[in-house]
C-alpha positions as CSV (number, residue, x, y, z in Angstrom):
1,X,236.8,59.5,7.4
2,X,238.1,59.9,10.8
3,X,237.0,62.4,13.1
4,X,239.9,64.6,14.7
5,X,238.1,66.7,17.5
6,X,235.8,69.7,17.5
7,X,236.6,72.9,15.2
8,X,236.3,76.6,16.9
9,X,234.6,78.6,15.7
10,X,235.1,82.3,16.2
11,X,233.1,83.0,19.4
12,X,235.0,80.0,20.2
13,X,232.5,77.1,20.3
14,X,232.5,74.5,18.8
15,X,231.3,74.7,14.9
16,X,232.3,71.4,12.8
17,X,234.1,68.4,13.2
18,X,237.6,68.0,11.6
19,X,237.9,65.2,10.3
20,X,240.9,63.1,8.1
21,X,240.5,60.4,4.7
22,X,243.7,58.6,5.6
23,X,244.0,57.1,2.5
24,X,244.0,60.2,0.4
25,X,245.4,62.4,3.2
26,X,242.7,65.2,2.8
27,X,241.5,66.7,6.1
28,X,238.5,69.1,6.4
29,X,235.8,70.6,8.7
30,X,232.4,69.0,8.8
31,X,230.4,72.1,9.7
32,X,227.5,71.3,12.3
33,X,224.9,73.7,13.8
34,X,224.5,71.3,16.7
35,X,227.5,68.5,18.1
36,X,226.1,65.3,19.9
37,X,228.9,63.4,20.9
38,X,228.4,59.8,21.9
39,X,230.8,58.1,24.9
40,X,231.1,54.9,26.5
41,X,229.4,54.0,29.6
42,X,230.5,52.0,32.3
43,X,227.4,50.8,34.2
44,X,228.1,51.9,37.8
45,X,227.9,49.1,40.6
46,X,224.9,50.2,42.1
47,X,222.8,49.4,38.9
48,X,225.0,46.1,39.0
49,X,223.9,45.5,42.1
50,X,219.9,46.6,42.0
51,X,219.8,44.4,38.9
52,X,221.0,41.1,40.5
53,X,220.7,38.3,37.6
54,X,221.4,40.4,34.7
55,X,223.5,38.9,32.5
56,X,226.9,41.2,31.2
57,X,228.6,40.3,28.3
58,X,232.7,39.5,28.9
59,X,233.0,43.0,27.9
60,X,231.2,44.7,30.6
61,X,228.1,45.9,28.5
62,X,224.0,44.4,29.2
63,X,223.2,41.5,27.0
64,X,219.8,41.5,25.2
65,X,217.9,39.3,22.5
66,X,217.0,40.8,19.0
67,X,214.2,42.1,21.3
68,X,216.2,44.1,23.7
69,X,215.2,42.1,26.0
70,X,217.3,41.2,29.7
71,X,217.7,38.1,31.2
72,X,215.3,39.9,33.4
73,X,211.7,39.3,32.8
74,X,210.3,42.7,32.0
75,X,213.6,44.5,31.9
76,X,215.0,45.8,28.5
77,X,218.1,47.9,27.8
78,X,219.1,49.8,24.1
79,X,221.8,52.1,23.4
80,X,225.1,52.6,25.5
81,X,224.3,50.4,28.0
82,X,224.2,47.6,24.9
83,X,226.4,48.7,22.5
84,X,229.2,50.9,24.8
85,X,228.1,54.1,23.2
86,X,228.9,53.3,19.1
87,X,226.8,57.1,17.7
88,X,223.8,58.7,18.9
89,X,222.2,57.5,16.0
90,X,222.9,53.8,16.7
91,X,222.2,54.9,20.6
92,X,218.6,56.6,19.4
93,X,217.9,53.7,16.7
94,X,217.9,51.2,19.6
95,X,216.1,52.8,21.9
96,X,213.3,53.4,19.7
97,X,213.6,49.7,18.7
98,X,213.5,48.4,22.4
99,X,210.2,50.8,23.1
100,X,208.2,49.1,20.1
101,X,209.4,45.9,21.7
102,X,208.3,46.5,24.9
103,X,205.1,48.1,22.8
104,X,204.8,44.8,21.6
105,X,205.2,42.8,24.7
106,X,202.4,45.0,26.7
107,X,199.8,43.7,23.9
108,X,200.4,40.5,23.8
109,X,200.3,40.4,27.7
110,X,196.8,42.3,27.9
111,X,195.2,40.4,25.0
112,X,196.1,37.1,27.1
């Protein structure tokens, strides 16, 4: 399925998400109470710059370990910044990952 744009509803908000099955040419609405749409993210020169040493993929977007970790010792980054803004989901999913992460890190520090 491929999503076409919003659907109006008749106050005219947005209500669903048409969307297309090439393949078998059907188009419908995917009806929604509530629309979270995810975009890319250029990160902006200033964080560029305030964040000397990070490493960028060839692609523009932070690279981190399984961990979320930064080339940057205590510096993690999850979500857009990471992945260019694939779905909220993913976006949500890897922030929660990166928090138990850092979660993790803060332990083993203080128990040193």
């Amino acid at each position: 399925w491929q999503p076409l744009g919003f659907a109006p509803g008749a106050d005219g908000r947005a209500c669903g998400v048409r969307i297309r099955n090439e393949p078998l040419g059907l188009e419908t609405v995917l009806e929604a109470a509530l629309i979270i749409e995810a975009m890319g993210l250029r990160i902006a020169d200033s964080l560029r710059a305030a964040l000397a040493g990070l490493n960028f993929s060839d692609d523009g977007r932070v690279s981190v370990d399984a961990a979320h970790r930064t080339s940057l010792a205590r510096v993690y980054a999850a979500g857009a910044l990471v992945n260019g803004g694939a779905s909220v989901g993913q976006c949500i999913a890897e922030g929660l990952a990166a928090a138990e992460a850092i979660h993790l890190d803060l332990l083993r520090t203080t128990s040193q």
